[in-house]
Steps between C-alpha positions, in 0.01 A plus 500: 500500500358585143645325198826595342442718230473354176743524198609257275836659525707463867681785426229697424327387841835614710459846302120545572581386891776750549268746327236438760738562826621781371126642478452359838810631638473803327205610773716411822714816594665237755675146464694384794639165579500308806781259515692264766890248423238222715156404600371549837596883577166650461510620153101490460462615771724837462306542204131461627578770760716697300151532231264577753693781623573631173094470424415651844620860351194589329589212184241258598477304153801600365746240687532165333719188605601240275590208673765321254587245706247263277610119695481677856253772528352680789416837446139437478451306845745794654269790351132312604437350172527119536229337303409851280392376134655733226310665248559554122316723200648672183768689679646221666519297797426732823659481807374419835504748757644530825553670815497926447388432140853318385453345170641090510617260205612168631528153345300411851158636360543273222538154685169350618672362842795669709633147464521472125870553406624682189710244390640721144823505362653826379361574160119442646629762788602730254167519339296518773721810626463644125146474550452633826674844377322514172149367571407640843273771526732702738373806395662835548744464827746709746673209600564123385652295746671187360518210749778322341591108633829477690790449331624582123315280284273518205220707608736766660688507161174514287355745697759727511578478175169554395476830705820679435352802595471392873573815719685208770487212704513453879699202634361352815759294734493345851801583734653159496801418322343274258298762406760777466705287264243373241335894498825634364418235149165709527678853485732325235234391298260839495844724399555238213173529372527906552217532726581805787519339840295706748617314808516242715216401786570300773211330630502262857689728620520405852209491719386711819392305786149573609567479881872649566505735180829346373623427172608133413667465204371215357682426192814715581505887444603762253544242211283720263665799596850354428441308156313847399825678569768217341313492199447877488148537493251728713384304821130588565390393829406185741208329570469363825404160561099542642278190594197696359658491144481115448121536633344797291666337202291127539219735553542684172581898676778675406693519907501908414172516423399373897790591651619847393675615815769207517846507481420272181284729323712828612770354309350375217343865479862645493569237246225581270587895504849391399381315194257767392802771534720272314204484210444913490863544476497276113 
């Protein structure tokens, strides 16, 4: 990353920082969050295909992720950009891009292996996330999708607070119970921070079998669905569980990108129009 700006004053530096989001920001009509209650659900990968369908309508360049999970990212391999080297000149560092023009910020094109770990406590997290916002070149966007790490932690708290203008977040949840009963600290946590709460996805959810056309639910059924309605928020679809998922993300596609006419991709479609309703009616 470049260096920290320099003042003799830390105060002063903290003013000049939040003075550089806000420029940043300032040229983003869109901030939405991407959050899960636990790992493992498919967060970044809700939010790789919900970008490239949001850049496929004519905004090619103007759809950005910022993968904030700093100790665990994988945007980059998921939109075809393992290994990219970053770039940086007098307006700041600029992003890589990806798949249907997406814009990507991760810690991952900063580490010289994908097995060096980020091994930072909080305040070092803090700055790099300050520093992401303020000194990327983002440009003028529709959308910013922020790929937040599970749970309710520092970076979710910095970054939140250091966007209070984000239009919502989208929680992403698996239908088992485990699942269901950490999401609801998610919900909890966006309405105490006073960010609007667009919905809740459901993702692996169940699976159609290729030879019979059945539907095995793998990990249960209808958790989303219910935990969406207990906790009173808007429940906007399910993604089924699709073998082809798991390989076009180690190959760096987004899955509706090369597979547009699955059940998958249908739903995430529906998904997407939801969101983009939800953002014309603020």
């Amino acid at each position: 990353m470049t260096e920290k700006l320099e003042t003799a004053n830390p105060w002063e530096q903290r003013e000049q920082e939040k003075e550089l989001i806000k420029l940043r920001m300032g040229k983003i009509k869109h901030k939405i969050a991407i959050i899960s209650g636990k790992g493992g659900v498919g967060k970044s990968l809700v939010t790789v295909n919900l970008a490239a369908l949001l850049a496929k309508d004519g905004r090619e360049g103007r759809v950005a992720i910022f993968d904030a999970d700093l100790t665990g990212p994988c945007v980059p391999k998921m939109m075809g950009l393992k290994g990219e080297k970053l770039m940086a000149g007098p307006p700041g560092i600029f992003p890589a891009v990806g798949a249907e023009g997406v814009k990507v910020i991760s810690m991952a094109l900063f580490l010289p292996s994908d097995d060096s770990p980020v091994i930072w406590r909080g305040p070092l997290k803090m700055g790099a996330i300050r520093q992401f916002l303020g000194e990327v070149a983002w440009g003028p966007l529709d959308y910013l999708l922020v790929d937040l790490p599970p749970g309710t932690g520092d970076e979710s708290l910095s970054v939140l607070q250091l966007l209070p203008e984000m239009d919502g977040v989208v929680i992403v949840t698996i239908p088992s119970e485990v699942s269901q009963s950490v999401v609801k600290k998610a919900i909890t946590f966006a309405r105490k921070m006073g960010v609007p709460i667009f919905g809740v996805v459901e993702n692996m959810s169940g699976m159609v079998c290729p030879h019979c056309g059945e539907t095995i639910e793998v990990f249960s059924k209808g958790g989303g669905e219910r935990v969406a309605k207990e906790m009173d928020v808007e429940f906007l679809g399910s993604i089924p569980l699709d073998p082809r998922i798991s390989a076009d993300s180690d190959e760096g596609t987004p899955f509706i990108l090369r597979h547009p006419d699955s059940q998958a991709s249908k739903e995430f479609t529906r998904i997407v129009e939801k969101i983009e309703e939800k953002v014309k009616q603020r």
